[in-house]
C-alpha positions in Angstrom: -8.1 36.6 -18.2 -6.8 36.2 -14.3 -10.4 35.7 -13.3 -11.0 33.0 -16.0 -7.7 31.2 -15.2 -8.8 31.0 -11.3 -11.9 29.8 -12.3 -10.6 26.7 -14.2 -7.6 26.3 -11.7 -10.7 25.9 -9.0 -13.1 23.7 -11.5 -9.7 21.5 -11.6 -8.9 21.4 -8.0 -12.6 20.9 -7.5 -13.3 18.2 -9.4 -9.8 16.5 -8.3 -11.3 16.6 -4.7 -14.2 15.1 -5.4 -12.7 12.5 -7.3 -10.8 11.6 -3.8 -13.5 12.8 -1.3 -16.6 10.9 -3.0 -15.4 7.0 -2.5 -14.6 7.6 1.2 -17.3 9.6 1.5 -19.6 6.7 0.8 -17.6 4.3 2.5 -17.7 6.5 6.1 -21.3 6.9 5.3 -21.9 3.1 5.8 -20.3 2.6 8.9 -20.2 5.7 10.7 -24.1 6.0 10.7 -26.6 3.1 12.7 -23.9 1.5 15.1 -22.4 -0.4 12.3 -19.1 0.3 13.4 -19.5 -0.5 16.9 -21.5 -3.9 15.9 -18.4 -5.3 14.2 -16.0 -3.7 16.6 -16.6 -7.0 18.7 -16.5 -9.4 15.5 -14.0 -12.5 16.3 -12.2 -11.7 12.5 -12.0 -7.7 13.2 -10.6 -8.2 16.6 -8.0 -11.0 15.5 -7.1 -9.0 12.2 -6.6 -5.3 14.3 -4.8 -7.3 16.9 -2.1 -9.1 14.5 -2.0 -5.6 12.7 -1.1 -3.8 15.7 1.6 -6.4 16.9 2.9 -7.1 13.5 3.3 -3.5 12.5 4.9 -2.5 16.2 7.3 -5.1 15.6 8.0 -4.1 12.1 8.1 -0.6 13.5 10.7 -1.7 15.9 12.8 -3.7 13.7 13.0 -0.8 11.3 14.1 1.9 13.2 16.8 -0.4 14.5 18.4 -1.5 11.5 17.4 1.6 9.8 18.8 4.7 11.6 22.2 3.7 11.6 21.9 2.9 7.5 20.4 6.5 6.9 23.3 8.5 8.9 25.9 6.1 7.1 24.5 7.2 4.1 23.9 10.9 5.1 27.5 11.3 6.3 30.0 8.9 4.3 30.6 8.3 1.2 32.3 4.6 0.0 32.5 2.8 -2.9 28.9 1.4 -4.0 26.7 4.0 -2.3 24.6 4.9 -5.4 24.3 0.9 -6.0 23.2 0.8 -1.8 21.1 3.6 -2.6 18.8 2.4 -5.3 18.8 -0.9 -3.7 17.0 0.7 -0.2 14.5 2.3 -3.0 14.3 -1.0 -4.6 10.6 -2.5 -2.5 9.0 1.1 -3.4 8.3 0.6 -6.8 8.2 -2.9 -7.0 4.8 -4.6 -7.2 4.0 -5.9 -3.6 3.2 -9.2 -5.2 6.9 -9.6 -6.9 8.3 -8.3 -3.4 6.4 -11.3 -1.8 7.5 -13.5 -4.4 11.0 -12.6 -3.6 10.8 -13.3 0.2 9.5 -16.9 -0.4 12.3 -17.4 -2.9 14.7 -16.1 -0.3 13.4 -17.7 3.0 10.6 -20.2 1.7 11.3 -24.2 2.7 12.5 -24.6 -0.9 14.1 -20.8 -1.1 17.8 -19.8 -0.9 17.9 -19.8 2.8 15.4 -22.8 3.2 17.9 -25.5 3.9 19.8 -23.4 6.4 16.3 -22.3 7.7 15.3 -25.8 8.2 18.7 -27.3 9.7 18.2 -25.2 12.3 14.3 -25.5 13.0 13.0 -22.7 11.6 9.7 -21.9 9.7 9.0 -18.5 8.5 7.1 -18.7 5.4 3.5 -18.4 6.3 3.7 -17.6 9.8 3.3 -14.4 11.9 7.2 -13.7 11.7 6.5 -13.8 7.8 4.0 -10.9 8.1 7.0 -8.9 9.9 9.2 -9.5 7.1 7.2 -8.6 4.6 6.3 -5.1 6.2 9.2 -4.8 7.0 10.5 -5.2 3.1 8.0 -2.7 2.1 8.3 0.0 4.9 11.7 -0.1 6.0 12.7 2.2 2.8 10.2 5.1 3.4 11.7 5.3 7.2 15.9 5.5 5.6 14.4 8.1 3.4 13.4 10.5 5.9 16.2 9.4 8.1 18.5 9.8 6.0 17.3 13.6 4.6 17.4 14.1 8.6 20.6 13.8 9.4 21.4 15.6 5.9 20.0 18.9 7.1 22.4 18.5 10.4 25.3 20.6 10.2 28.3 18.9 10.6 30.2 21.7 12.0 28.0 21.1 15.3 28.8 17.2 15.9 32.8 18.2 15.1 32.3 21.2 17.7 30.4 18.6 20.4 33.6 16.0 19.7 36.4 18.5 19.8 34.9 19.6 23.7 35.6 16.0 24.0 32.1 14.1 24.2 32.1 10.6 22.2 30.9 10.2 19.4 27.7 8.2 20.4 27.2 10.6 22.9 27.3 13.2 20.1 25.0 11.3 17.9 22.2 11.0 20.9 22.8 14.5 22.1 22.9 16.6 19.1 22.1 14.8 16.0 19.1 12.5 16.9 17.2 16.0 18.6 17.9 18.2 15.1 17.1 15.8 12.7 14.0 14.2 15.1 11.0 15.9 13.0 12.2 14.0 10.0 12.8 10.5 12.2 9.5 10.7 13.6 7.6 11.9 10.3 9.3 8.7 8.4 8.6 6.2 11.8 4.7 7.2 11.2 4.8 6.8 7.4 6.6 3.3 7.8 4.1 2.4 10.2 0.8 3.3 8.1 2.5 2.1 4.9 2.9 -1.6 7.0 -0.6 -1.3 8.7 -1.7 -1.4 4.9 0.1 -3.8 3.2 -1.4 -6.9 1.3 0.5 -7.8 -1.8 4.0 -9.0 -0.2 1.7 -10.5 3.1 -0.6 -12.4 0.7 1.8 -14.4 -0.9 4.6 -14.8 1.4 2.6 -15.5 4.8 -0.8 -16.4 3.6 -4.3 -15.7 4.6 -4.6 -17.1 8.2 -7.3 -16.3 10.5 -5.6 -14.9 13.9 -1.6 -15.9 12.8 -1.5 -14.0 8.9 -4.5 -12.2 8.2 -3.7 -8.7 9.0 -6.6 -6.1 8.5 -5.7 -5.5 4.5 -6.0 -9.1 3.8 -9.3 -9.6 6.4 -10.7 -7.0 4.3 -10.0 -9.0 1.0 -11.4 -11.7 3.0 -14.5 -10.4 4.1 -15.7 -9.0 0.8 -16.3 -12.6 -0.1 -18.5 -13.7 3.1 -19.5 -10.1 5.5 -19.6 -6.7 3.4 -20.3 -5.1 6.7 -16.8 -6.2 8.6 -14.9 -5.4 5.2 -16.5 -1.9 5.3 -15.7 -1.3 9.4 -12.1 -2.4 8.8 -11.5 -0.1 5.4 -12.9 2.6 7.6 -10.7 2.3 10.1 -8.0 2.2 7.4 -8.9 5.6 6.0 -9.3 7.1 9.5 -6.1 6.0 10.4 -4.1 7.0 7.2 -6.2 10.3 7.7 -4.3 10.6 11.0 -1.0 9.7 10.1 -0.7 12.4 7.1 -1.7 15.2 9.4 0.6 14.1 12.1 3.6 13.7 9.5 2.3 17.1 8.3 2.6 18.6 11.3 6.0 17.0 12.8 7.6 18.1 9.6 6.2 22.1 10.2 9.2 24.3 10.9 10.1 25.3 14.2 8.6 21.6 15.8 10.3 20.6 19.0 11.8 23.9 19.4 14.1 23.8 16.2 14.8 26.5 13.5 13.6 26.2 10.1 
């Protein structure tokens, strides 16, 4: 009975596997092979698209873990009136469709949106321009970032930033010096998956910034792009999407092993 019930976990896990492994298989197997990939490495749309996805996603990167880190330890460490409300908003852009979330941003900052007027008294455009890409990674990513944070700071034992403040360091002093180092695996682990989870977003980009060669069109929506007019630069640039969400799972893997920078399970 064990030895039949092994077999079919393994037939499941098996077939599951290949169900995931076959597509990418045959997309690696058309670029990897015969210089394809290096051909369209110098391609003017795959350099402009992996250029604006770098900055945009750096920038997105940045403005996340800014605005982000001190939500997550608010929310770790206090609790106020409207923190469940604050709570399922922050989860909000997960499961909504990227396409509603882009819809949103227009409504919100678009010329004829909430903040449009405001927007345009004081000269500025962000609907369908570079800045628009940052916002709507931002909208997407920012949550999967305050979730790690947050659980981060969670695991830290309070008892060790109210020992650090009653030997009389500040408090910002005790945030930097003990806090940030303990709860680090989780900070970097959601940094990465904020970062991969803006480097591949379409939906929100698409209808909030547009489609723009060299000021828009990030590598999702160059893809989209290229399917219509160059197969061959749509499958370098989904290959370099699957290699680089490869990477980022086994790094977040691996930061979020116990005993990483020195700490105890």
């Amino acid at each position: 009975m064990s030895a039949r019930r092994d077999a079919l976990l393994i037939l499941s896990g098996g077939a599951f596997a290949l169900l995931i492994a076959l597509p990418l298989v045959a997309l690696l197997s058309r670029t990897l092979p015969g210089g394809v990939l290096g051909r369209y490495l110098t391609d003017p749309q795959v350099v402009a698209a992996l250029r604006l996805s770098l900055l945009t996603t750096a920038l997105t990167l940045l403005l996340t873990v800014v605005l982000g880190t001190p939500l997550a330890y608010l929310l770790a460490r206090r609790e106020f009136p409207g923190k469940q409300w604050l709570d399922a908003l922050i989860d909000l852009p997960m499961v909504l469709p990227p396409a509603v979330a882009g819809v949103a941003l227009l409504m919100a900052f678009g010329r004829r949106g909430l903040l449009g007027p405001v927007l345009s008294a004081l000269g500025v455009e962000l609907a369908f321009t570079t800045a628009a890409v940052v916002l709507a990674q931002s909208f997407v990513a920012a949550p999967f970032y305050v979730r790690s944070a947050r659980a981060g700071f969670a695991a830290v034992d309070p008892l060790l930033e109210g020992v650090s403040r009653t030997l009389g360091v500040a408090p910002l002093r005790t945030f930097w010096r003990i806090t940030v180092p303990l709860a680090l695996p989780a900070l970097l682990g959601g940094a990465v998956m904020a970062w991969a989870r803006a480097l591949g977003e379409f939906g929100a980009t698409i209808m909030f910034a547009g489609n723009f060669l060299g000021v828009t069109q990030t590598m999702p929506l160059a893809i989209y792009a290229a399917m219509e007019r160059d197969l061959g630069a749509a499958l370098v640039l989904s290959s370099i999407l699957v290699v680089v969400s490869f990477l980022v799972l086994l790094t977040v893997k691996a930061l979020a092993r116990p005993g990483r920078f020195g700490l105890a399970s």
